[in-house]
FIPA-233137 format. One record per atom (N, C-alpha, C): x, y, z. Coordinates in steps of 0.001 Angstrom, whole numbers, plus 500000, padded with zeros to 6 digits. Example, Ala and Ser with C-alpha at 12.3 -4.5 7.8 and 13.67 -1.06 7.14 Angstrom:
! residues 2
513190494310507800
512300495500507800
513200496700507800
512850497750507080
513670498940507140
512900500030507870
***
This chain:
! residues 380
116856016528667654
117264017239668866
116876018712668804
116882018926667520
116761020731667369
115105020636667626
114196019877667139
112851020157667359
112589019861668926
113352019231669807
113111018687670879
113456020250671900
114613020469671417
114686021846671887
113852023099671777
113172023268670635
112378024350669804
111182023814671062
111122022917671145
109753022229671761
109796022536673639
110804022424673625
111064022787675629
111009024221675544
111858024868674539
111547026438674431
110388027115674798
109480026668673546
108219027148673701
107279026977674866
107366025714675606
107103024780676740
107225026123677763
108783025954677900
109020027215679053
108409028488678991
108471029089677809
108040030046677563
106354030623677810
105504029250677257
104086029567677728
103831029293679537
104438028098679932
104815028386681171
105328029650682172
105842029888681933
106468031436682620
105282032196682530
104709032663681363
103973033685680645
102504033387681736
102428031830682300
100948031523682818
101464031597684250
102392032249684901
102729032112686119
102457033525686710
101967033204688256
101602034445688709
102623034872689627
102459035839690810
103199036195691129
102549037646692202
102777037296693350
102885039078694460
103652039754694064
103425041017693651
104352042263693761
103481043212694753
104649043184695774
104408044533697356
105031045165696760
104239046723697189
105120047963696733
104996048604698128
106342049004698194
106631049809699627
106081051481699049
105882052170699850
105480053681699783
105888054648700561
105615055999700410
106244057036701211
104665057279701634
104231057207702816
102826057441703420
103098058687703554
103919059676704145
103770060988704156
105880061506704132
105881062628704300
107146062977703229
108203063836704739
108025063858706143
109028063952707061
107936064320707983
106826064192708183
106251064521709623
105529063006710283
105123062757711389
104189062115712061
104050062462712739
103923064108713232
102986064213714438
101534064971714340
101145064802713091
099691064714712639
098944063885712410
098129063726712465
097040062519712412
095664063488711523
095656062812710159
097148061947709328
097926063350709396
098390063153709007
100154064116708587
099741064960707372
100358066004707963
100171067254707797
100638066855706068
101496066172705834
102421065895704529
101933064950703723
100848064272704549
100350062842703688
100553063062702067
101160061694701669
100871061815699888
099463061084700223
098692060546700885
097620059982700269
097894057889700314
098977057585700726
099298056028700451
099297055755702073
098437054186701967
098255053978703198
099160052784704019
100173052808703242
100976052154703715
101148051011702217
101428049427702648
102208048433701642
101097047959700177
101046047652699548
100346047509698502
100970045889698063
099638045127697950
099831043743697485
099123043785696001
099466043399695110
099105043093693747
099235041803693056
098491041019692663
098819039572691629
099233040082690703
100179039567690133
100768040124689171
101167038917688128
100180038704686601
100373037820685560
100588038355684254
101430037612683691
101338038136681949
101790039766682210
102294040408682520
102644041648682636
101041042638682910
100343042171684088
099156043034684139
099217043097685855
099023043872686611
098525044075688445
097170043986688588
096850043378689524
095727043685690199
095799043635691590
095186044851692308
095372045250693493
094389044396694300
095180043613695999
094688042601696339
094206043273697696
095042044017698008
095175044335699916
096380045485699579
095890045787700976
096828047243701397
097268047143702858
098128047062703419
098721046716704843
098899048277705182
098557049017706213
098486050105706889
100108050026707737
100879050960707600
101973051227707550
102959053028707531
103717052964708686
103668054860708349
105248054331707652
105363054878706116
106502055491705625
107134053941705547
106333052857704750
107521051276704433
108353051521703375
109225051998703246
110364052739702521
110805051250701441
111133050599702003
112169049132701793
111512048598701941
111191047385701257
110931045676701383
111906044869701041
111632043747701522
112369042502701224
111577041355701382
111637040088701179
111098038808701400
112129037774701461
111829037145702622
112861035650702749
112525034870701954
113895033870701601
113747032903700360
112609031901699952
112437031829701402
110876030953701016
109699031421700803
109578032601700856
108402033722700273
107354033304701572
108001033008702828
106614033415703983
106653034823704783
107708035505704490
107779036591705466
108682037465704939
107878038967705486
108602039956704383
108891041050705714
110171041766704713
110872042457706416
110486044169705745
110490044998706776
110190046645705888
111074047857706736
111465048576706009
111949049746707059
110369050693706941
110193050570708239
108901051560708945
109713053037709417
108307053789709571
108602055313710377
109908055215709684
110332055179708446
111782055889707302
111167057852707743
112309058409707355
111858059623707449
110529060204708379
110537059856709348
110021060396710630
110468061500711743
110436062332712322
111421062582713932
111621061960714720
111294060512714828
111821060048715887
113177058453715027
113007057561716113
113896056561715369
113143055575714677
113717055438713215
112986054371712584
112648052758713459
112312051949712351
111787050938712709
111531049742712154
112150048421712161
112061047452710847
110687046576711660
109765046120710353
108413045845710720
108558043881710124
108126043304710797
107882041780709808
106793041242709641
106582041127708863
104794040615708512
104868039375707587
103790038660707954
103494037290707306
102986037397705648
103347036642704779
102492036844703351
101330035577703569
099917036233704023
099341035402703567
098275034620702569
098879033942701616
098252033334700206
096775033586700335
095731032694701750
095123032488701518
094403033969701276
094244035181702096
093782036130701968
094601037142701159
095223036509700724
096390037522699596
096883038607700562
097247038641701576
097627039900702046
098588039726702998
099099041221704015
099862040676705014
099582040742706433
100078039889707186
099712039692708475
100902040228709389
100491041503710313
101685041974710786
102340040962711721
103706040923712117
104173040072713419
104476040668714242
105579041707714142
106216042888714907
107363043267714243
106901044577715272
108427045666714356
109571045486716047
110397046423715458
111900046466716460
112193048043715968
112969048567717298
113972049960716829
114755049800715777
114499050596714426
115704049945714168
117174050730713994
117428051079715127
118667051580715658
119334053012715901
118672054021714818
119076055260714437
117447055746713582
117969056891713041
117130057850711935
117221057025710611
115779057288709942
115886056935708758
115980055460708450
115607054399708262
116301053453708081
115445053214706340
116703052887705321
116560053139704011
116349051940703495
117143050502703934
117587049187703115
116851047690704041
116682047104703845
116810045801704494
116634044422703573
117388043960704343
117966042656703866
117970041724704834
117329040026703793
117426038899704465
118217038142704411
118820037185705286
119932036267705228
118878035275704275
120002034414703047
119288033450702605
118713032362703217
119445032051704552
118913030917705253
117930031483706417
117352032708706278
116157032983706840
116302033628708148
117423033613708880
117343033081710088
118140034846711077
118378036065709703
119191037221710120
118281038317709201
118344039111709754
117833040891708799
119190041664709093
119645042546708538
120405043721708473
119380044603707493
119780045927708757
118671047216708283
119938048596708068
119675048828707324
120943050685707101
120348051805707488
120350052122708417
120109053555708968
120713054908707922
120049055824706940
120565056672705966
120981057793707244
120056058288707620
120240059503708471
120970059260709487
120800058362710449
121631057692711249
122860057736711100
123692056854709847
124558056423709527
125226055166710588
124108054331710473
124631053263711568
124186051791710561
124143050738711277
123198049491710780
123158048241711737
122209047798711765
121175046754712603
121444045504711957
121909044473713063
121404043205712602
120731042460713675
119809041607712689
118686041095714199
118470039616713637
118587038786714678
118246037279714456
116445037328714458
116093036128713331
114763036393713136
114413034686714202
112773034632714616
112228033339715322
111712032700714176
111325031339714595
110707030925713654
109353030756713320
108784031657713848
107296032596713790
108028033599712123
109136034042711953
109354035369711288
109533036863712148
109212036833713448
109815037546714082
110649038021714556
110884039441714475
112358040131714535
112702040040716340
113979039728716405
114209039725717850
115357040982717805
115877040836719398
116471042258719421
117642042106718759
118479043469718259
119478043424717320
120839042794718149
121730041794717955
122844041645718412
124057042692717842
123719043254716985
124910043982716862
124177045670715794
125036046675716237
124688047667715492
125905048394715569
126386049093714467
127357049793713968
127261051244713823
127797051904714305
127983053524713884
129008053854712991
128643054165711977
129751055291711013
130000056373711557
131268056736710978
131426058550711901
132155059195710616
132687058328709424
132925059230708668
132441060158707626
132825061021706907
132201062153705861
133507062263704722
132729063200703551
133586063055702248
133432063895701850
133781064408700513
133876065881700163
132895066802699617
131663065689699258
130424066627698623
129479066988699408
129280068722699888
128730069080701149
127335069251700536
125961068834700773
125661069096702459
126115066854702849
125860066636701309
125405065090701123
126364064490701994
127712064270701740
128648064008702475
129515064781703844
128628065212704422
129287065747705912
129110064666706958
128126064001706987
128586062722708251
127735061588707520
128445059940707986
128039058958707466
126801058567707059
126424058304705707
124865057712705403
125231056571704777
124656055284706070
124734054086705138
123187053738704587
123419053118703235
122455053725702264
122018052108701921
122244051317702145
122082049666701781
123080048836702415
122558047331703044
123240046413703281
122734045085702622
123201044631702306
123477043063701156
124236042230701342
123621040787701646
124441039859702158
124621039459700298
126019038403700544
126814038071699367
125418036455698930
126398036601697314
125072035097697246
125281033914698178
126290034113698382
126725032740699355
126464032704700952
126330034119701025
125926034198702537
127024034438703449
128047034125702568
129196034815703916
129388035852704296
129263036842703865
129739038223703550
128495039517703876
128220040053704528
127793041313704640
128608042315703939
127617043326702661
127973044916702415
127237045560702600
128193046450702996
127537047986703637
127940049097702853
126832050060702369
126900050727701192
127064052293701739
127772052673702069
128011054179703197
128029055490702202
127040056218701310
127237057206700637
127798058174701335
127578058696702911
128507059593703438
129562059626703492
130347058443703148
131814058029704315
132595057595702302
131658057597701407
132689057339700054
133404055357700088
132237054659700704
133194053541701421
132019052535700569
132708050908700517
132202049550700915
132671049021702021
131852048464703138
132256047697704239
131875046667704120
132835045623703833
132823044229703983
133145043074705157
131758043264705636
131998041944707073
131512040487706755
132764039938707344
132255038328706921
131499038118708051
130363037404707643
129220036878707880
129352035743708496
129047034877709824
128406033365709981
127656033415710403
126370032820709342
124721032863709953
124907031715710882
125840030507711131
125612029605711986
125880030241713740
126289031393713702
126641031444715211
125958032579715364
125807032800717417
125267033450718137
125162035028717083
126607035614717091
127226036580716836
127776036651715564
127293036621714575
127807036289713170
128516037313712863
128779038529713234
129454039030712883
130979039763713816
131618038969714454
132062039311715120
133580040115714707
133608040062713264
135133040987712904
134956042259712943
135716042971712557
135755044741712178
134852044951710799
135115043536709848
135190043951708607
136517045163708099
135948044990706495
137212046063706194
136780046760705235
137230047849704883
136439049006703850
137311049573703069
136713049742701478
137588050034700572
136760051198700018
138032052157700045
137481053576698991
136664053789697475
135676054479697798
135405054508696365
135710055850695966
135714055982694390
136291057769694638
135298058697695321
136345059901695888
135769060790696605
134543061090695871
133645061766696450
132362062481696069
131607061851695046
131561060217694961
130646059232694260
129520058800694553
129438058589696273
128322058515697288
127440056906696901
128223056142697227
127752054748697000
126603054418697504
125688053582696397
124402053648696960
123490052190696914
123529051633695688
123001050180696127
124005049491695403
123977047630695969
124924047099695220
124523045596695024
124361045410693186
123042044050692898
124723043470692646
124258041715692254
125495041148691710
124959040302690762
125974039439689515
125489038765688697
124896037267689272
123889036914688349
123218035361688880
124775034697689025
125671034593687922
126803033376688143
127731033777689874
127942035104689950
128043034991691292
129802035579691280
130331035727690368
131347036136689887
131349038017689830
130431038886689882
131049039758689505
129669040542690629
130072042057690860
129232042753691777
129181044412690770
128122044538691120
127799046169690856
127275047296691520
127625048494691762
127519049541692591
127098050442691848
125775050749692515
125499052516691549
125920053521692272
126801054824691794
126900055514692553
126123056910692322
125341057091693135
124291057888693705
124557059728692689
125913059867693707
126844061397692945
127261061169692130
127931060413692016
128829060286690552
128455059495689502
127336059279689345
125966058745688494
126638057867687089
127788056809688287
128172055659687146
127845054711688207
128265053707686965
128392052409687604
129564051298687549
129920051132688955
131534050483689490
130817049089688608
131719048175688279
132192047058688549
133249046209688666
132912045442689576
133778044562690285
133818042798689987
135022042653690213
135224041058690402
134860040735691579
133955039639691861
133971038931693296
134715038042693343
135221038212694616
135826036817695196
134819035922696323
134238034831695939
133337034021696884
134547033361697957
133621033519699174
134004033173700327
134934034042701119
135840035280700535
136283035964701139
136199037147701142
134671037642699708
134204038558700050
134955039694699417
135563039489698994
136687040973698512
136477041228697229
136455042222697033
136293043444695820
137292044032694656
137568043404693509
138582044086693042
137643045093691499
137935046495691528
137612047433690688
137986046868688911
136859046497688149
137298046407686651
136911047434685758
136087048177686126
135524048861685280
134715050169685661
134916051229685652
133515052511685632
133020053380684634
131973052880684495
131274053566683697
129773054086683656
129776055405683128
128764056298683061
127183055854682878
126415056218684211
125143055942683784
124155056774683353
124954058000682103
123896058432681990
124901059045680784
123781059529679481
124354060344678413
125565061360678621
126690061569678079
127218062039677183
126771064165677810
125479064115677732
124787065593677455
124595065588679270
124417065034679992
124026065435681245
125139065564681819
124993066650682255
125747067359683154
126103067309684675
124968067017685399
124249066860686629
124066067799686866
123825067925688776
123945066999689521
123560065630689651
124050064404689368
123304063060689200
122939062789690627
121715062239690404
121169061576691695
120444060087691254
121569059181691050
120888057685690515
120985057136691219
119618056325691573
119683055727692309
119378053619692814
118673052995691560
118298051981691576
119558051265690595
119913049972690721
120397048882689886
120160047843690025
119936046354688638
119615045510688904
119847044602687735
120155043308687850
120827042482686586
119287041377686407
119555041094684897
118416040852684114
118814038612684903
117924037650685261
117586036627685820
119237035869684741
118934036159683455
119753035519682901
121321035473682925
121690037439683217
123300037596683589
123638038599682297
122610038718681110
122846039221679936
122907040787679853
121723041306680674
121885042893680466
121696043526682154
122087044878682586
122041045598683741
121195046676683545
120582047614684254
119827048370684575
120322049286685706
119978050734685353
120169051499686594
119090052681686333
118639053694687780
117975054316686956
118542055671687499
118052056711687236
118585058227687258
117280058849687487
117574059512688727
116027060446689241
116035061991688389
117367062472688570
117438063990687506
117067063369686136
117645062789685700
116834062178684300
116063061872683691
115280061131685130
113697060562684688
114273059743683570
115260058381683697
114922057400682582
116165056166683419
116305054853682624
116952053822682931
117832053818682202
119183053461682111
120606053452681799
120125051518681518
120495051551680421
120766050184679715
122215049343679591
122560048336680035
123539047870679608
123871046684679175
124862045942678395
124665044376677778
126239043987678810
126116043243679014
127072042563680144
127827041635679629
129515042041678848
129996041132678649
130271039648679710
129807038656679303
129718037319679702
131141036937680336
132033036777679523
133431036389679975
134069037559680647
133921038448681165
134371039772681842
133911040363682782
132474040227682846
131188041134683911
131761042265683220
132331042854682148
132065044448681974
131244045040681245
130412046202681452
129523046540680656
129419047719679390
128683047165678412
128504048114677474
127299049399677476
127422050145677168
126462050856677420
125630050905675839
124173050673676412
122942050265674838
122348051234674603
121854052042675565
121008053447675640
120419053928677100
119440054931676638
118657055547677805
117229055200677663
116406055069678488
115198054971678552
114209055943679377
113681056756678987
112679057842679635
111506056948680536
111519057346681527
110356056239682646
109304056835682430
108459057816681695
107311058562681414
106935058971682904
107839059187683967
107779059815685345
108378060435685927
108274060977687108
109194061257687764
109595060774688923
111010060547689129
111482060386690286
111461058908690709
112344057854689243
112521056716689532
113227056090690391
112742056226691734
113536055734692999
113838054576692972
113254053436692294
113156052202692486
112478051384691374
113541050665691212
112700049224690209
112752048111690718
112190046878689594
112688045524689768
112105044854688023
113519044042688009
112905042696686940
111803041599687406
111203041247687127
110343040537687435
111004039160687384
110301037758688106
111150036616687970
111807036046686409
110438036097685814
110804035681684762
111793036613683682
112382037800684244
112830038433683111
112686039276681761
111024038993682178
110489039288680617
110315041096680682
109839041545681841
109297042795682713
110594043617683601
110059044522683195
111115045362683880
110078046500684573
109743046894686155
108888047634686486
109352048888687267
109152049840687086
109693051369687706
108526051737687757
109020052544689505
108516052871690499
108876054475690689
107966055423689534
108151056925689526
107480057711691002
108314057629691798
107768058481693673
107165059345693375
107546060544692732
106719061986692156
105483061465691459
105204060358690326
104151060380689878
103035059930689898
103378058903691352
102416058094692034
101810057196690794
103060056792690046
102796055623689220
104075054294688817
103772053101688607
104402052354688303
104254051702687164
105228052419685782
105098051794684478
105886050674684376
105546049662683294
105697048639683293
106312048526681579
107945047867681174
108640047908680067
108307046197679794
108365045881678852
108862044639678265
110187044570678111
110961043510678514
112040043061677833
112905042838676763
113305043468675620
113575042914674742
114688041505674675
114933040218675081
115343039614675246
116649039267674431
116272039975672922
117891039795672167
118721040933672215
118562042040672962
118377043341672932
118720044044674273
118024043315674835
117885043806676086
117128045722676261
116962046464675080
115935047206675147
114848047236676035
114429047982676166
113034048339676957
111873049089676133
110780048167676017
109691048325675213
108731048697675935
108238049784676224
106910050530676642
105319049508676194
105067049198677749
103323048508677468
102877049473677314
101245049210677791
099984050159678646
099723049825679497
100788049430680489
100821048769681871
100974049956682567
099925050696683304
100388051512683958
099600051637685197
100415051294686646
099755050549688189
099937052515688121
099161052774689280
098683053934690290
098749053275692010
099567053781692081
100036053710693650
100487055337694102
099877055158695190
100932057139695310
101924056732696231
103170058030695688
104873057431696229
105005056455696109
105168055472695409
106166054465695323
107343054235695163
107824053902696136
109232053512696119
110153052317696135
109442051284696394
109701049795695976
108916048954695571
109991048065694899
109196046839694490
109887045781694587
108929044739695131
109320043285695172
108437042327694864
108884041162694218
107838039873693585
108280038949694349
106920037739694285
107204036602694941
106104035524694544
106468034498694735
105167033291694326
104337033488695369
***
């Protein structure tokens, strides 16, 4: 039995290792203007970036023309990917949907929509395909829109205004919702409000017209923390919040199906020696449930953690320097093995190995060139 096992091990293992994979990287095309042609501000990125991505190596496939795709996402079946467009523009943002298509490796636009307010920072797909919710930062509002079955965004049935503010000025003077995330189960909409110091939890039914037809309800986080994204574990039991100001990280017990939040733990995502102002901003749990990730833009590095199993609470393992600046954004890769950050300032995306008993982060010579990057997402 033990060789039979040793034997599926290895099995899986060269498997995974021979599997490919899209990684889109969203970008900052230019840094608050569009009324130049190009822009007065251009970084130089022409919008979405498609890459095959095997064995921990990119190769650049296509480039989708795009002003400012801040956010990506992809629905579960990997045919259609949603973007916040015109992010940081003067006028009102805009969520864009475009087709992934295999055969030409690239994407095929469908259409965009208002998407509701200024800024729009987050978007998110319902697992059953069929809803987007977009977070307006500047705004402080958020969009939800039933999708066709083309992948097209239709008009929003419902949009929300925040009106509240919190104590850390200029950041917290009126509402910035900063991410929305449906629960694994799909019932549940969160709304991640760094202005307002809040989680808003609306229960969700993707089966009807109006899925969201409650108030929802919102629970404090401490003052001047400025909540900012929020990943949860594969088992589905526990949730995590990075907070942006107060440069830790909440965790929580989930409750499935009713969506509610109870506080177990906060702790620091960053050394001992930093002082701040913290401005962290990415988190994300390793495929298996074993270790967490966050990263820190004043820092320039990733906050490591090992995830007690029977608890969801975390230990803290170390720091990791991103050899960049201005890690806005990561992702684990499917298989777990890769861990990829997305330095905005350095118009590069280095690429860590996994340490799998460890959960460490081991520096390749994986190093993608994209200018501004700010997301990343994989897909078959």
């Amino acid at each position: 039995m033990r060789l039979l096992a040793c034997i599926l091990t290895v099995f899986s293992l060269i498997t995974a290792q021979g599997q490919s994979y899209y990684l889109l990287v969203g970008t900052y095309t230019n840094r608050g203007s569009n009324n130049a042609t190009p822009p007065a501000d251009s970084t130089g990125s022409k919008g979405i970036y498609v890459f095959e991505w095997a064995n921990g190596h990119a190769t650049l496939k296509s480039i989708t023309p795009a002003v400012n795709p801040s956010f990506l996402t992809i629905s579960a079946d990997g045919r259609y990917v949603y973007a916040c467009t015109e992010s940081r523009t003067q006028q009102e943002g805009s969520v864009s949907a475009y087709a992934l298509d295999r055969a030409s490796q690239s994407l095929k636009f469908i259409n965009k929509v208002p998407s509701g307010s200024a800024n729009p920072a987050y978007v998110s797909v319902h697992q059953a395909g069929r809803w987007v919710a977009v977070a307006n930062y500047t705004g402080g509002s958020l969009s939800v829109y039933p999708t066709a079955a083309s992948g097209a965004l239709l008009p929003a049935v419902r949009q929300i205004q925040h009106t509240g503010h919190s104590v850390h000025s200029p950041n917290q003077d009126h509402a910035h919702v900063h991410s929305v995330l449906f629960s694994p189960e799909g019932r549940t909409l969160y709304v991640q409000d760094l202005g307002e110091d809040s989680i808003n939890i609306h229960p969700f039914n993707s089966a009807e017209q109006q899925p969201m037809a409650g108030a929802g309800e919102a629970i404090a986080t401490l003052p001047g923390t400025g909540p900012r994204h929020l990943t949860f574990h594969p088992s589905g039991k526990y949730a995590y919040l990075i907070e942006e100001l107060g440069g830790s990280v909440d965790v929580f017990q989930l409750y499935p199906g009713t969506g509610k939040l109870k506080l177990l733990q906060r702790i620091a995502a960053h050394a001992d020696t930093a002082k701040g102002p913290f401005r962290s901003a990415d988190i994300h749990v390793t495929p298996d449930g074993r270790f967490l990730y966050a990263s820190n833009r004043a820092e320039a590095n990733l906050a490591m953690f090992e995830i007690d199993q029977s608890r969801g609470t975390l230990k803290t393992i170390g720091y990791q320097p991103v050899f960049g600046k201005e890690p806005r954004n990561f992702m684990i890769d499917p298989t777990g093995g890769y861990l990829l950050v997305a330095n905005q300032d350095s118009n590069t995306i280095i690429v860590f190995k996994i340490d799998a008993q460890t959960g460490r982060l081991i520096p390749t010579k994986e190093k993608i060139s994209v200018p501004s990057p700010v997301c990343l997402i994989m897909t078959h």
